[in-house]
C-alpha positions in Angstrom: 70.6 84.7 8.3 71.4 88.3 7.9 73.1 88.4 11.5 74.7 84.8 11.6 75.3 84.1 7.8 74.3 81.4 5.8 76.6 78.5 7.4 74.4 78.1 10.0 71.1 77.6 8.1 72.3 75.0 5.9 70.5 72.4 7.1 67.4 74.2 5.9 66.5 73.3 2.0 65.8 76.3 -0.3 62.7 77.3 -0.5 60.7 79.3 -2.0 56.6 81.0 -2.1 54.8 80.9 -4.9 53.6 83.4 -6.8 56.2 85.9 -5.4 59.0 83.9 -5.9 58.5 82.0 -9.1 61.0 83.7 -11.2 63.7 82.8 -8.5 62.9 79.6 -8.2 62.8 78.8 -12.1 65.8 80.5 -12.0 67.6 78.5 -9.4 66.4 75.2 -10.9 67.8 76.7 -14.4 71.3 76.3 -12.8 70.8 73.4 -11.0 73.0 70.9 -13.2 71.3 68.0 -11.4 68.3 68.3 -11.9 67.1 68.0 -8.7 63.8 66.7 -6.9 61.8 69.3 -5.6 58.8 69.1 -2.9 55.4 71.2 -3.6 53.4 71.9 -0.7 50.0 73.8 -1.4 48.7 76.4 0.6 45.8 76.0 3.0 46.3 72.8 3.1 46.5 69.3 6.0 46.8 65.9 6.1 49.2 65.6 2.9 46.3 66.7 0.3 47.4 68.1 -2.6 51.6 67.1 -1.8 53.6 65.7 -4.7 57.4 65.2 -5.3 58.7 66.4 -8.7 61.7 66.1 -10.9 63.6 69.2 -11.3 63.3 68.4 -15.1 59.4 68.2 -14.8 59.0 71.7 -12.4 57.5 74.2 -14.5 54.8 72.2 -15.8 54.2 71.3 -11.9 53.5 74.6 -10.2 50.2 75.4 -8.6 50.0 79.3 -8.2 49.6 79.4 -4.4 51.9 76.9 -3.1 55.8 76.2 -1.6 58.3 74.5 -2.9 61.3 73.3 -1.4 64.3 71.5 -2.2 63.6 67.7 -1.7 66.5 65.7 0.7 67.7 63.4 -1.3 70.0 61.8 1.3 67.8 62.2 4.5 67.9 60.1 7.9 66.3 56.5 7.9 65.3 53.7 10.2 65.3 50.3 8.6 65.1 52.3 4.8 62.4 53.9 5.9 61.8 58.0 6.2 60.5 58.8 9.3 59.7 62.4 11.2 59.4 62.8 15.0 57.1 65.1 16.9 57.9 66.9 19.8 55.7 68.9 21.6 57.1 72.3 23.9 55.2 75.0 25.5 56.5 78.1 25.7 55.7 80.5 28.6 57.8 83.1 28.9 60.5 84.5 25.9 62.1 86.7 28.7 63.7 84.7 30.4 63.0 82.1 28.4 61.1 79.4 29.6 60.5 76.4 27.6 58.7 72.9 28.9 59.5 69.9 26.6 56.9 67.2 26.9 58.3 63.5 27.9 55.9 61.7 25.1 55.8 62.2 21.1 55.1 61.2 17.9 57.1 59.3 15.2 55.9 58.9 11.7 57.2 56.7 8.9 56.4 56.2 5.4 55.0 52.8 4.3 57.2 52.0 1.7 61.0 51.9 1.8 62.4 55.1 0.2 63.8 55.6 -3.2 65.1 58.5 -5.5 64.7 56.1 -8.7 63.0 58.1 -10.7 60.2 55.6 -11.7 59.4 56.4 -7.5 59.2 59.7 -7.9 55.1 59.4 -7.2 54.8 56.8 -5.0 54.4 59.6 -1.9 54.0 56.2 0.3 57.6 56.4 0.0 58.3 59.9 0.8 55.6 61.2 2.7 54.7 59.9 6.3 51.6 62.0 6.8 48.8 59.4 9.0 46.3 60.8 6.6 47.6 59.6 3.1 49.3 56.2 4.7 46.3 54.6 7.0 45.1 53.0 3.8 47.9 51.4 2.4 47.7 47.3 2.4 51.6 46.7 1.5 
């Protein structure tokens, strides 16, 4: 960001580490007049455990010391209403030149519910998360 500027990395949410950056992330929800949704991720964590979506209005009673927390998308791609994530697997062999194998096959995730920033959905994660681990055992 330094070199290239902020324009470039926009796509990228804030986010921010927790303990260190507490204070700056209070601060930037402070001055967030929406009110935003925010995404907490704990440390040393897989599989989705311990992953919740909060209200901006809800965030300081939310925060588990060790953890990150990012700025949710509130607009993000769908397919059918439905978030979705796409793995693609490279290999990297060589940085100079670089040398960079893309694998033909993935993965693609979705959620099991259709998404939704009503605020009644803020912890249905069926809707927002599409982590295998937490979705295997829905029924809907």
């Amino acid at each position: 960001r330094e070199e290239y500027g902020d324009t470039l990395y926009s796509f990228v949410p804030e986010t921010f580490l927790l303990p260190q950056q507490r204070g700056q992330l209070l601060e930037c929800n402070h001055h967030d007049k929406r009110k935003g949704w925010w995404i907490v991720k704990p440390k040393a964590s897989s599989r989705g455990r311990g992953i919740y979506v909060t209200l901006g209005t809800r965030l300081e009673d939310d925060l588990p010391e060790d953890s990150v927390v990012c700025r949710y998308v509130a607009n993000p791609f769908l397919i059918q209403g439905f978030k979705f994530d796409l793995r693609i697997y490279a290999l990297v062999t060589c940085l100079d030149p670089l040398r960079v194998y893309v694998y033909r096959e993935g993965l693609v995730r979705f959620a099991t519910q259709p998404f939704s920033v009503d605020p009644a959905d803020v912890d249905d994660l069926a809707r927002h998360l599409t982590n295998y681990s937490l979705n295997k055992h829905r029924e809907e």
